[in-house]
C-alpha positions as CSV (number, residue, x, y, z in Angstrom):
1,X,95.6,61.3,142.6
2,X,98.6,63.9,143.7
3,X,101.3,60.8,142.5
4,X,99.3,60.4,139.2
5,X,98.9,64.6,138.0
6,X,102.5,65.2,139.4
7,X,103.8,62.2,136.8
8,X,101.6,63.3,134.3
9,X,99.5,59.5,134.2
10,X,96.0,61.2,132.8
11,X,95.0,57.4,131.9
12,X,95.3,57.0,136.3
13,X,93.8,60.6,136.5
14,X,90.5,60.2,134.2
15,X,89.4,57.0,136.4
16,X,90.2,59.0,139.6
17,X,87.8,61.5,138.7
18,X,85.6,59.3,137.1
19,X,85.4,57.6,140.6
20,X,85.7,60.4,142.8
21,X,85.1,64.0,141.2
22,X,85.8,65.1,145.0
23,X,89.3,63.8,145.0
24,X,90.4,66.8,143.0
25,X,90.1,68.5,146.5
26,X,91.6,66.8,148.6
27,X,95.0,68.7,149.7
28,X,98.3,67.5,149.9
29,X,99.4,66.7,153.5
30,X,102.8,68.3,152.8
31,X,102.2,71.2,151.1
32,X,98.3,71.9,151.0
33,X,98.3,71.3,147.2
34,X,95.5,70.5,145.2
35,X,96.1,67.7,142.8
36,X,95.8,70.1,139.5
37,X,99.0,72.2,141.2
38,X,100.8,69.3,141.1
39,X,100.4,68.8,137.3
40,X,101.0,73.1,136.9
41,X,104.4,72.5,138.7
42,X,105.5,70.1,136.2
43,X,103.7,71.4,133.0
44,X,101.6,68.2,132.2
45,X,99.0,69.9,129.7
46,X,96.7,66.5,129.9
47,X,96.5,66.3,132.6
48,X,95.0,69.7,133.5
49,X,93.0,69.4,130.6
50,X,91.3,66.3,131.8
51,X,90.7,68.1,135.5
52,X,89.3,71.0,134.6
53,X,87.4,69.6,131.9
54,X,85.7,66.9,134.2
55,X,85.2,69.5,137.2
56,X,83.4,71.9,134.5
57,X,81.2,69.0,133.3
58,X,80.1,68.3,136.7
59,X,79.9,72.0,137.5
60,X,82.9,72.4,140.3
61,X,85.6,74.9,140.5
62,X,88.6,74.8,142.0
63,X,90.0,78.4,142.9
64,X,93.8,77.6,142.0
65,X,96.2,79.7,144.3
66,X,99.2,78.4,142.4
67,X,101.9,81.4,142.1
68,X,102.0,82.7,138.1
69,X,106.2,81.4,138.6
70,X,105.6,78.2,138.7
71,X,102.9,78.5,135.3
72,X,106.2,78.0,132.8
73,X,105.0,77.1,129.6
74,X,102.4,79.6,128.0
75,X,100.7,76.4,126.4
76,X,100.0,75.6,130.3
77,X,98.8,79.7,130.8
78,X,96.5,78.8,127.8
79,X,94.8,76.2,129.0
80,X,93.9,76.8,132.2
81,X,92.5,80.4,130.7
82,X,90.8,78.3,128.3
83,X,89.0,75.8,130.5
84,X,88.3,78.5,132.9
85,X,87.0,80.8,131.2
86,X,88.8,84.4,130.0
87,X,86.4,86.4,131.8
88,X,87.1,85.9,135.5
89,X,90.5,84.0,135.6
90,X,91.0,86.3,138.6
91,X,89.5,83.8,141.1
92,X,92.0,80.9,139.4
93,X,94.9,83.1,139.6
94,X,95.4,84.8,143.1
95,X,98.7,83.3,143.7
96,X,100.0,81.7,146.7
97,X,102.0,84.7,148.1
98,X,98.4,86.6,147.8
99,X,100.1,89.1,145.0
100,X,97.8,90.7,143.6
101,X,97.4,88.9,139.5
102,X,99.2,91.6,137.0
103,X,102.0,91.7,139.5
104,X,103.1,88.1,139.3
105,X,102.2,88.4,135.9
106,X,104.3,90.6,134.5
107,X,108.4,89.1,134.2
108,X,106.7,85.6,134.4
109,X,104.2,85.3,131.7
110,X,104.6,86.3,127.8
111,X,103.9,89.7,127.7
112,X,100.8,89.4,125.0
113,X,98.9,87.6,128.2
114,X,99.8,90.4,130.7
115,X,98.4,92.7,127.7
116,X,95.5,90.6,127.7
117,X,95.0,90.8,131.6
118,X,95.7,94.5,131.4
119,X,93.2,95.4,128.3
120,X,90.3,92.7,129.2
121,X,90.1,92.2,132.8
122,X,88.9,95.0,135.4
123,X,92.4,95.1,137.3
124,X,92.5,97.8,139.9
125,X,96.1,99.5,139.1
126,X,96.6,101.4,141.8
127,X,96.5,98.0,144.4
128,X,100.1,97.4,145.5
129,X,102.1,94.2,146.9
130,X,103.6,93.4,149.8
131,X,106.7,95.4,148.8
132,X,104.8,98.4,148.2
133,X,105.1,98.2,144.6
134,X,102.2,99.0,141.9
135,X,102.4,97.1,138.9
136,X,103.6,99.8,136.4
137,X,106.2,100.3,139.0
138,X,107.1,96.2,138.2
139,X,107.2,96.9,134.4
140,X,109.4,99.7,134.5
141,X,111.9,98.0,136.7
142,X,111.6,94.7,134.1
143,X,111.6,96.7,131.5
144,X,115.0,98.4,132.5
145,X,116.7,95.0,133.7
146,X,115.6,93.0,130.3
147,X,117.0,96.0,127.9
148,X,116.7,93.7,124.7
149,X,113.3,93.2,125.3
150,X,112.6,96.7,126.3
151,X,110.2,97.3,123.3
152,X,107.7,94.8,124.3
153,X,108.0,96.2,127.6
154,X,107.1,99.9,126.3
155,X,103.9,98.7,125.1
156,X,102.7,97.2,128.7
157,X,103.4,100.3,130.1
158,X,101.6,101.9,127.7
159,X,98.7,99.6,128.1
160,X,99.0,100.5,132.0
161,X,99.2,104.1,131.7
162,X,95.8,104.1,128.7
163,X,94.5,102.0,131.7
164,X,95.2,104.7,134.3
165,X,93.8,107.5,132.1
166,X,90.7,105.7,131.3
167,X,90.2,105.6,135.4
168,X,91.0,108.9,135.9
169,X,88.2,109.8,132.3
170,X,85.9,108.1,134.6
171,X,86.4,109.5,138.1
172,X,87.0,112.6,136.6
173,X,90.3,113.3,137.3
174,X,92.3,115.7,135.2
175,X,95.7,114.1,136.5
176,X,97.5,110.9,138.4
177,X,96.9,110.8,142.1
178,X,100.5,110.1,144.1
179,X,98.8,106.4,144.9
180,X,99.7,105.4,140.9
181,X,102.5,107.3,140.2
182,X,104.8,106.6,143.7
183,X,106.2,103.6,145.1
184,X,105.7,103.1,149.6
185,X,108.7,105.7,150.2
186,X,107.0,108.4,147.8
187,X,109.2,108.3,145.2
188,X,108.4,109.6,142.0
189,X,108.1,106.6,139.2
190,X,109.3,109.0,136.6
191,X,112.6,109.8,138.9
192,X,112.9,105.9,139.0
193,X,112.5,105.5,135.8
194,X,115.0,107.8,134.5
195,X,117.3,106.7,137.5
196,X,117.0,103.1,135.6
197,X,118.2,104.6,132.4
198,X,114.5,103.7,130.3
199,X,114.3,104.9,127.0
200,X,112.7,107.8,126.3
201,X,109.8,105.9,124.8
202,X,108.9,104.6,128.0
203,X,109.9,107.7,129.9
204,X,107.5,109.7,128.0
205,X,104.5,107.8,128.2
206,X,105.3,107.9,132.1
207,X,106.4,111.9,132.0
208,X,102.7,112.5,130.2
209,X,100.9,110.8,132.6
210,X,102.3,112.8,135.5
211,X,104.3,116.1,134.2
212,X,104.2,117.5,137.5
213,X,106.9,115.0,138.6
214,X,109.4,116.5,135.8
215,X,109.4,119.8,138.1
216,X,110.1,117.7,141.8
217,X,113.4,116.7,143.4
218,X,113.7,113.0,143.9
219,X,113.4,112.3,147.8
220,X,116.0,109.7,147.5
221,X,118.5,111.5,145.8
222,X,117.8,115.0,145.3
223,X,118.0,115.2,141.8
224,X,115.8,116.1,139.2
225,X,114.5,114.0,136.6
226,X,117.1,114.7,133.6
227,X,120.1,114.9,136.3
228,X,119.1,110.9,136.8
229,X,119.5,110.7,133.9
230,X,122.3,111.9,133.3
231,X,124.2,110.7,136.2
232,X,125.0,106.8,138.1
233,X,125.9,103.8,136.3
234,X,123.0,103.8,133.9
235,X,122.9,107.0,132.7
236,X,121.3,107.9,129.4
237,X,122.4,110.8,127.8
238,X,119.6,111.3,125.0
239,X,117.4,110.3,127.9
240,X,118.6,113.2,129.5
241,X,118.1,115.3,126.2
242,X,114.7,114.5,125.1
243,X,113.6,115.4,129.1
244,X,115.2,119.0,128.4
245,X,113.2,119.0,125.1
246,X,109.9,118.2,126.6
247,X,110.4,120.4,129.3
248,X,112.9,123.0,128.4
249,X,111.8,125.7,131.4
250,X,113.3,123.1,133.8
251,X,115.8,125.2,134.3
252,X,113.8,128.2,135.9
253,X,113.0,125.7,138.6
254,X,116.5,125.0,140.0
């Protein structure tokens, strides 16, 4: 069954199942694969169709740890969303390096699917990877490294902070614990952000979020927000500006 999703045969895979629903356990040898990854891998729609199609009729699941990098096609995203089910695709999508969902997502998938993970699924943003990393942390550094895309970008952070205020509404918080807003060395994300050179769009939805961090010296660097940037490789001048208009008793500080 591996041979036959891997070359995308879904004539060879229907009788397969037909025969054997079970078989669409069994695990590769090599790799510990499920036969459904192998047709992922190599985008064969069909095929997936037909597995998950003839596991839901006889009312199996398989809980898919295929990494969201090697889901290339949004048609292939679609589907397997489709067959699964919108409401819990967490248990399908947990990724082989165990990263938690929104962080594979984002970078890999379109972004109107990370928006739909974000705005429709309960994701827990303050959970961080293996790198230390939170998932609005990810987005500002793709949104920064993919500059003409940067608008689309804007509006997942944006959908990630709204997310973060809504948690805090409910826990009653009146502003962003260091857990959301820092990466694993306690770095500000508004100091990385503006030491990316972000636009200001994306800089103020961050700055709002945590206007504290406007007023603190970058533990990496020293510097204050608008002296990143205004300084390094990627500096942004009107970046710079717009912090000193938000903000302008910055100055009493230093």
């Amino acid at each position: 069954m591996h041979l036959s999703t891997i070359q995308g045969h879904v004539g060879v895979t229907r009788v397969l199942l037909n025969a054997n629903p079970d078989g669409a356990f069994v695990q590769d040898h090599v790799y510990g694969d499920l036969a459904l990854h192998g047709a992922v891998y190599q985008g064969h729609i069909d095929v997936i169709n037909e597995i998950l199609q003839k596991l839901a009729y006889n009312g199996l699941f398989i809980p898919m740890s295929v990494p969201l990098w090697q889901i290339r096609r949004n048609t292939t995203w679609s589907v397997i969303l489709d067959n699964c089910g919108r409401e819990e695709p967490l248990a399908v999508f947990q990724g082989a390096r165990n990263h938690p969902i929104l962080h594979e997502a984002i970078g890999v998938i379109p972004l109107d699917e990370v928006q739909f993970i974000i705005e429709s699924i309960k994701v827990n943003l303050n959970v961080k990877d293996r790198r230390g990393r939170s998932a609005l942390l990810i987005a500002i550094q793709e949104a920064a490294n993919q500059r003409d895309d940067w608008e689309n970008y804007y509006k997942i952070i944006i959908e990630m902070i709204v997310a973060i205020k809504l948690e805090m509404k409910r826990g009653k918080q009146t502003v962003c614990n260091d857990e959301m807003m820092t990466d694993r060395n306690g770095r500000q994300l508004l100091h990385i952000a503006c030491d990316l050179g972000l636009h200001w769009e994306c800089v103020e939805m961050i700055l709002k979020a945590n206007v504290t961090a406007s007023s603190i010296d970058d533990v990496s660097t020293g510097l204050f927000p608008f002296m990143l940037a205004s300084v390094g490789p990627k500096s942004q001048l009107t970046l710079a500006y717009e912090l000193f208009r938000f903000q302008p008793d910055i100055l009493e500080v230093l």
